[in-house]
C-alpha atoms as an extended CHARMM CRD file, in Angstrom:
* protein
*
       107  EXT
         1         1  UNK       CA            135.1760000000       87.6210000000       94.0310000000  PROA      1               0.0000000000
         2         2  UNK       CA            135.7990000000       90.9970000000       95.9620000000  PROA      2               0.0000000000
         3         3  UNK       CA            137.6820000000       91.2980000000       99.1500000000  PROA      3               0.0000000000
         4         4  UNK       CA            134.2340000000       91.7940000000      101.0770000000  PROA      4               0.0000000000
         5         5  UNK       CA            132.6360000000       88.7780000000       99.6760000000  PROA      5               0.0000000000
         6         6  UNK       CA            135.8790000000       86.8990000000      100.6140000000  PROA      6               0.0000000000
         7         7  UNK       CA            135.8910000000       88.1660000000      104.4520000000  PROA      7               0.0000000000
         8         8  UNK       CA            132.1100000000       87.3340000000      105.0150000000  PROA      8               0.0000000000
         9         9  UNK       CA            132.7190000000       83.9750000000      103.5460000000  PROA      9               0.0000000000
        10        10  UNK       CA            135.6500000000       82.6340000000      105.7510000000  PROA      10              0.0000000000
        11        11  UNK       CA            133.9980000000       84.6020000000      108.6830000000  PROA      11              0.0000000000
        12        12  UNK       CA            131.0260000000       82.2770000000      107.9290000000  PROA      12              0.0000000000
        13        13  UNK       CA            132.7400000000       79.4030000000      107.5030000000  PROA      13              0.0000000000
        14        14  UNK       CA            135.2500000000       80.2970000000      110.4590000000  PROA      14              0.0000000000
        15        15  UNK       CA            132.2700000000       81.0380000000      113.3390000000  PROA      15              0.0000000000
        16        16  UNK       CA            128.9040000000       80.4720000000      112.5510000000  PROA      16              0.0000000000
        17        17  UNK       CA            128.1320000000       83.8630000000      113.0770000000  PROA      17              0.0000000000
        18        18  UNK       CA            124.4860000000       84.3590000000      114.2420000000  PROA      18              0.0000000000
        19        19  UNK       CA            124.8070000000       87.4820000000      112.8910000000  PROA      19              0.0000000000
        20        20  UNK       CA            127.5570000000       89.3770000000      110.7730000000  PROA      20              0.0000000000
        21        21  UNK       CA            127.7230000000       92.3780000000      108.7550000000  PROA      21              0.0000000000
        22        22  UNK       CA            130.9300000000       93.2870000000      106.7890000000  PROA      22              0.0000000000
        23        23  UNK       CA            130.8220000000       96.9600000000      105.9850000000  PROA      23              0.0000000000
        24        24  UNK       CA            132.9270000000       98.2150000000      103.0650000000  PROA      24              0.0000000000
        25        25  UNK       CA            133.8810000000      101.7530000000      104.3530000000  PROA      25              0.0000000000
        26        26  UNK       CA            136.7770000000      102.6500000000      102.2620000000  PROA      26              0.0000000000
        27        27  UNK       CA            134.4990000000      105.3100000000      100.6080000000  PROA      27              0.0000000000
        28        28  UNK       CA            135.2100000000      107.0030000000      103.4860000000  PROA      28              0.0000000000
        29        29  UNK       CA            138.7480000000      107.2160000000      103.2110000000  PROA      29              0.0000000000
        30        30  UNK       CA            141.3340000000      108.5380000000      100.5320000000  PROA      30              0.0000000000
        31        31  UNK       CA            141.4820000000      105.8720000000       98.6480000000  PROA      31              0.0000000000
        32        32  UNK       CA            140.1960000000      105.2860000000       94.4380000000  PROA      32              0.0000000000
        33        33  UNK       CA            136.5940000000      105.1220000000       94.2980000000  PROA      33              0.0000000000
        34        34  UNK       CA            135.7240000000      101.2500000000       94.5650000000  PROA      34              0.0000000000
        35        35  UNK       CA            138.4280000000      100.5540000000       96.7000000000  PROA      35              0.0000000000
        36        36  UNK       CA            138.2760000000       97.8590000000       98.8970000000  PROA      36              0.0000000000
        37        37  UNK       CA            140.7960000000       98.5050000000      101.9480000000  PROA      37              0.0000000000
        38        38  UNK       CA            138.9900000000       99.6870000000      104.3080000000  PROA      38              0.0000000000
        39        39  UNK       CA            136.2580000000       97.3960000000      106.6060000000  PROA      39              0.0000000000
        40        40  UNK       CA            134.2100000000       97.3060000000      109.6220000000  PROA      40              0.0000000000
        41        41  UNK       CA            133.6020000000       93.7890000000      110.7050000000  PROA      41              0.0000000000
        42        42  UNK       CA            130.2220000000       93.6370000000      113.5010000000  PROA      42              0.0000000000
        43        43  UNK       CA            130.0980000000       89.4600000000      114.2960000000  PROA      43              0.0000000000
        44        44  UNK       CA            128.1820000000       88.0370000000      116.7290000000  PROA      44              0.0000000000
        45        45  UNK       CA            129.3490000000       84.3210000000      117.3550000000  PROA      45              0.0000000000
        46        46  UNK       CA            128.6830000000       81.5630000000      120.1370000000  PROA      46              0.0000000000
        47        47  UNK       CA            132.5560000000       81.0300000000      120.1640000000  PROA      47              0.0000000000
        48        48  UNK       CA            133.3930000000       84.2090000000      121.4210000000  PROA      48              0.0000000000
        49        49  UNK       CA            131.4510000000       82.8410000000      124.7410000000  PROA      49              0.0000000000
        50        50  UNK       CA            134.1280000000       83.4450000000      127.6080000000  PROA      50              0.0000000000
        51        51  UNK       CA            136.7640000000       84.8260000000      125.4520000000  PROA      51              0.0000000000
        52        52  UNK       CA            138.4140000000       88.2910000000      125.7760000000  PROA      52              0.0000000000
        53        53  UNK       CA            138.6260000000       90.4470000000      123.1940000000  PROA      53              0.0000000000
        54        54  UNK       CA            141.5790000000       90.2070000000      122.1350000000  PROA      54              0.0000000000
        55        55  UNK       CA            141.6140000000       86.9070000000      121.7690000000  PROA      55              0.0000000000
        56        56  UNK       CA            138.1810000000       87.2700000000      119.6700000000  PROA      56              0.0000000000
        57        57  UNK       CA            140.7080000000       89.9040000000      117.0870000000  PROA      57              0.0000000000
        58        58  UNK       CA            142.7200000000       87.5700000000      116.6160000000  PROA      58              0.0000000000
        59        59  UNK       CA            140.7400000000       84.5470000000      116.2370000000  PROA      59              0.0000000000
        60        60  UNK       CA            139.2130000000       87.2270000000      113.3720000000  PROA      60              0.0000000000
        61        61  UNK       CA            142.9580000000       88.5170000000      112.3470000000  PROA      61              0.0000000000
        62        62  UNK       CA            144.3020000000       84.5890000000      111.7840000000  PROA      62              0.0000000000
        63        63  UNK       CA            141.1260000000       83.4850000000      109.9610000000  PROA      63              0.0000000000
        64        64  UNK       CA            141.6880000000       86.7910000000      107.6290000000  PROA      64              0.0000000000
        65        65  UNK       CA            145.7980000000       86.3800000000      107.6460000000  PROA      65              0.0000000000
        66        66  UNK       CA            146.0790000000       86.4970000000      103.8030000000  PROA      66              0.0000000000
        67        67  UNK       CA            142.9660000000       89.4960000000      103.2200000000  PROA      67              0.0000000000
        68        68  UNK       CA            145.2840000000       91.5140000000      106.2080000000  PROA      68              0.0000000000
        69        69  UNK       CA            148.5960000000       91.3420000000      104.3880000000  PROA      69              0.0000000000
        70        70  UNK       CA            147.8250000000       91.6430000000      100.5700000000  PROA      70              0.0000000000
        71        71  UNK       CA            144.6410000000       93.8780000000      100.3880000000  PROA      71              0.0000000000
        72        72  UNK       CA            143.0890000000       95.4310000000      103.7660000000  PROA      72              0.0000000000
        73        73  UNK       CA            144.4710000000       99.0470000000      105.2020000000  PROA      73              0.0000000000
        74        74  UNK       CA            142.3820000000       98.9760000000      108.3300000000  PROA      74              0.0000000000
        75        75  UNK       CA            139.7960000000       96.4760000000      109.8670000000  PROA      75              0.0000000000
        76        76  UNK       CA            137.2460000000       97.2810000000      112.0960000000  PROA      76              0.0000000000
        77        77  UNK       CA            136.1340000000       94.6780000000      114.3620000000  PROA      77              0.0000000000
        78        78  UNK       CA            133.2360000000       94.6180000000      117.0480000000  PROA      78              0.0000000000
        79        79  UNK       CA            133.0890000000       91.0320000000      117.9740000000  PROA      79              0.0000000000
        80        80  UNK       CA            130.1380000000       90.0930000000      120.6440000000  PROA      80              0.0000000000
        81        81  UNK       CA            128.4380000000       87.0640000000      122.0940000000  PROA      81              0.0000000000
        82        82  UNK       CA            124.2030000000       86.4090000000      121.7220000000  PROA      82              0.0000000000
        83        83  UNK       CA            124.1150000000       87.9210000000      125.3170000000  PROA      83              0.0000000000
        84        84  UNK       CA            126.6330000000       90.6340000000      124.5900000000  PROA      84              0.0000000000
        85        85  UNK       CA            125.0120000000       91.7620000000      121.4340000000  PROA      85              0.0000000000
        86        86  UNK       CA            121.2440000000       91.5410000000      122.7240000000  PROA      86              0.0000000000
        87        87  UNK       CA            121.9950000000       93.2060000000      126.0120000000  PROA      87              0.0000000000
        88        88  UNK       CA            123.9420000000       96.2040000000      125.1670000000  PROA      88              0.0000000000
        89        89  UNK       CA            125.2660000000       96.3420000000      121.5910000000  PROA      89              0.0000000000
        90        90  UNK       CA            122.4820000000       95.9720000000      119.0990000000  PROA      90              0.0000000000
        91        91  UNK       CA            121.5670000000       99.2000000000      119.3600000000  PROA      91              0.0000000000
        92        92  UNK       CA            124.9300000000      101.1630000000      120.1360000000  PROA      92              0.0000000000
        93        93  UNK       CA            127.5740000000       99.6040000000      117.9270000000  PROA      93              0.0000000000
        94        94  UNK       CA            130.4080000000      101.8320000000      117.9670000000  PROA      94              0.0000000000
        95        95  UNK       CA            131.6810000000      104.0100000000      114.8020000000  PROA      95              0.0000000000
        96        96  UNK       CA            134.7920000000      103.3820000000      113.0660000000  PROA      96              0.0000000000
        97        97  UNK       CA            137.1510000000      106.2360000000      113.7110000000  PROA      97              0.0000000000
        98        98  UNK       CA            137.9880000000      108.4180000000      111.0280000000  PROA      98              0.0000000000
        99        99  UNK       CA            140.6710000000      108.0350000000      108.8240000000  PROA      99              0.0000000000
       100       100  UNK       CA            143.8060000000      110.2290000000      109.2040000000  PROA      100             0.0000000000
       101       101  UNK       CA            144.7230000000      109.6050000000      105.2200000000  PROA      101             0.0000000000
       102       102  UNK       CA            147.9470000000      106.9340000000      106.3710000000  PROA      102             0.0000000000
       103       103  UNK       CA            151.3170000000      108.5890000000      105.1620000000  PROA      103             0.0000000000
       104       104  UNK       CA            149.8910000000      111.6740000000      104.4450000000  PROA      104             0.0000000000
       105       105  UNK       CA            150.8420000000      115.0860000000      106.5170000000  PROA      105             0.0000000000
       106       106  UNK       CA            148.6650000000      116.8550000000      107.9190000000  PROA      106             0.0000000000
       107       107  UNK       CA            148.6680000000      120.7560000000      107.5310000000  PROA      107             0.0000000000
């Protein structure tokens, strides 16, 4: 099963997401072609009602504990209630940042 497959399915099983996209972006990165370190996480969930954000990470970090320390670089997440996500975020969902390449110096 790949790492993406794995995150959507405990994500699924974790919240009840009414909707979630996981986004494989490690193309975008220097990394091997078909890596799979690099993911944007967009989850839109009932039990994020009245919770701050950080507390919705790491709801999303402990529920993805084993992905975090053996296989993902960098997680994305844009975590949002049904009121969050139809007001304001449907249509504006933010853009990962761009990769700086880790350990690598810049020039």
């Amino acid at each position: 099963m790949t790492i993406e497959a794995v995150i959507e399915q405990k994500l699924l099983s974790a919240f009840s997401p009414l909707h979630l996209d996981v986004i494989n972006e490690s193309h975008q990165h220097n990394v091997a072609p078909g890596s799979e370190s690099h993911f944007k996480v967009i989850i839109v969930s009932n039990d994020f009602e009245g919770e701050r954000l950080i507390k919705r990470h790491r709801a999303i970090n402990s529920a993805l504990s084993e992905e975090l320390s053996q296989h993902i670089h960098a997680l994305a997440l844009h975590t949002y209630t049904e009121k969050e996500w139809h007001d304001y975020y449907e249509a504006n969902t933010p853009l990962s940042p761009k990769c700086l390449g880790g350990s690598k110096k810049r020039a």
